[in-house]
N, C-alpha and C positions, 0 to 999 in steps of 0.2 A: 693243454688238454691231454688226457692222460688216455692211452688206447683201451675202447672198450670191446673189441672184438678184431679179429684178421685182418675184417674188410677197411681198417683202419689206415691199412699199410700199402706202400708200394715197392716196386722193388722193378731192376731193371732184369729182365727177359736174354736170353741168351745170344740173339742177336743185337741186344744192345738198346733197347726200346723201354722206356719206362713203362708200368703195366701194375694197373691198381688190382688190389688182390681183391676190389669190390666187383670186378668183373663177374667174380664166381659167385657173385649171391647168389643163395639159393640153392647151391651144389652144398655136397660132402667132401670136403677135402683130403686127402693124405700126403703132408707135407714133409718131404725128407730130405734130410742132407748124403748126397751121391757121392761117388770118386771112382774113377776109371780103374783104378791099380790096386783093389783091396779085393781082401777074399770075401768077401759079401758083395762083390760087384757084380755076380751071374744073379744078383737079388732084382736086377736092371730087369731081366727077364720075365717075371713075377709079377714087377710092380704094373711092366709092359702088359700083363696079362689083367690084370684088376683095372685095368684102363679100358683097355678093350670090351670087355666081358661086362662089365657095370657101369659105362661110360654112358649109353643111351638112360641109363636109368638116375643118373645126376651123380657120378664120382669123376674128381678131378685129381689127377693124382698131378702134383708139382715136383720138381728134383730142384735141388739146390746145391750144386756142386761146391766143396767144399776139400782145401788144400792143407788143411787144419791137423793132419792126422796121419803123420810119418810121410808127406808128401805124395800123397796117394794121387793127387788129382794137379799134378803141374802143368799139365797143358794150357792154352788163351782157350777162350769161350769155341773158338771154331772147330779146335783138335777135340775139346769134349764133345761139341752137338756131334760130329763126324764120328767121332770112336761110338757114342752109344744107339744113332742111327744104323750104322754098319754093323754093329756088334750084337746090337737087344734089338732091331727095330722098334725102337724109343721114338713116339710120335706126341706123348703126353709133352705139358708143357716143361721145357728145361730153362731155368733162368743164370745169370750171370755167376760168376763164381762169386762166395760172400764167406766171410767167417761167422763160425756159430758161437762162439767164447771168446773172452778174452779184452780186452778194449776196445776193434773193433769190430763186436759185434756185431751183426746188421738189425736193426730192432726190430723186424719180424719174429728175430729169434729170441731175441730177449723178453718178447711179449710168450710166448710159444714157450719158454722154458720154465718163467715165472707162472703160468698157468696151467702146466703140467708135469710139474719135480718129477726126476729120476730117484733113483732107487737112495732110499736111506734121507730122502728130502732136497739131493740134489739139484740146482737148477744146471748143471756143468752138463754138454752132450759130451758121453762119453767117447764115441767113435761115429763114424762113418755107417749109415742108413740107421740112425735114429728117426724113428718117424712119429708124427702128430698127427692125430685123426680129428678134424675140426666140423663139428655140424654145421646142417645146415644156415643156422643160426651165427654162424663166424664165432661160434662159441668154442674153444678147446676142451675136448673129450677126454683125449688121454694119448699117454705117451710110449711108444713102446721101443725097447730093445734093440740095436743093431741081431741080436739073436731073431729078434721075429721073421720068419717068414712071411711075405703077401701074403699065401693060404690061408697062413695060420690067424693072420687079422681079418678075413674076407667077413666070415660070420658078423665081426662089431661093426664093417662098414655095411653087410646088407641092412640090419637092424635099422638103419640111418635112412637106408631110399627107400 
């Protein structure tokens, strides 16, 4: 059976706990691949904020740490919930470390990239806070930029709640 939507998928949570991404039916998603150690990592701060700020009204922002990307994010799952608690006060869900390319894939992402090509038709994440805006619907919206800022998407996430 071939996935027809997000909620199709699970994925293990960052303390280690398998966690169906059907949980979030009915939210708005923004689902990104994080890293501790890159210059887009004060973006932690941002996303912490679109969390906060639009959470009562159904956005769910998820992190996917991700080691993918001149080893930006090498710590175990404990050093990153720790670094981005203490550092962003990151309360949104963070899940386990996964890879976004390459063979092993985690097939969130491979559903996720197939459904919202990067630039020039890409399915490849280029870097580190690529993010997917999925409706409420477990439908993929669109794909934006390690360049984007939170702000700067806030507008296509309120459209959604």
């Amino acid at each position: 059976m071939s996935a027809t939507s997000v909620y199709d998928f699970t994925a293990r949570d960052i303390k280690g706990n398998e966690k169906s991404l059907a949980d979030y039916r009915g939210k708005v998603l923004l689902i990104v691949n994080t890293a501790s150690k890159c210059g887009f990592t004060p973006q932690l701060e941002g996303l912490q904020g679109l969390h906060s700020d639009l959470g009562e009204r159904g956005l769910e922002v998820l992190g996917f740490p991700c080691n993918q990307f001149l080893n930006q994010d090498p710590g175990n799952d404990d050093a990153i919930s720790e670094f981005c608690s203490l550092n962003y006060g990151v309360d949104f869900p963070m899940f386990s470390k996964i890879e976004v390319n390459g063979d092993g894939t985690h097939p969130l992402f491979q559903f996720l990239k197939s459904e919202a090509k990067g630039l020039m038709g890409s399915e490849k994440v280029k870097w580190n806070f690529t993010k997917f805006l999925v409706g409420r619907d477990g439908q993929v919206i669109r794909r934006y930029p390690p360049t984007a800022k939170p702000q700067d998407i806030r507008k296509d996430i309120e459209k959604l709640l």
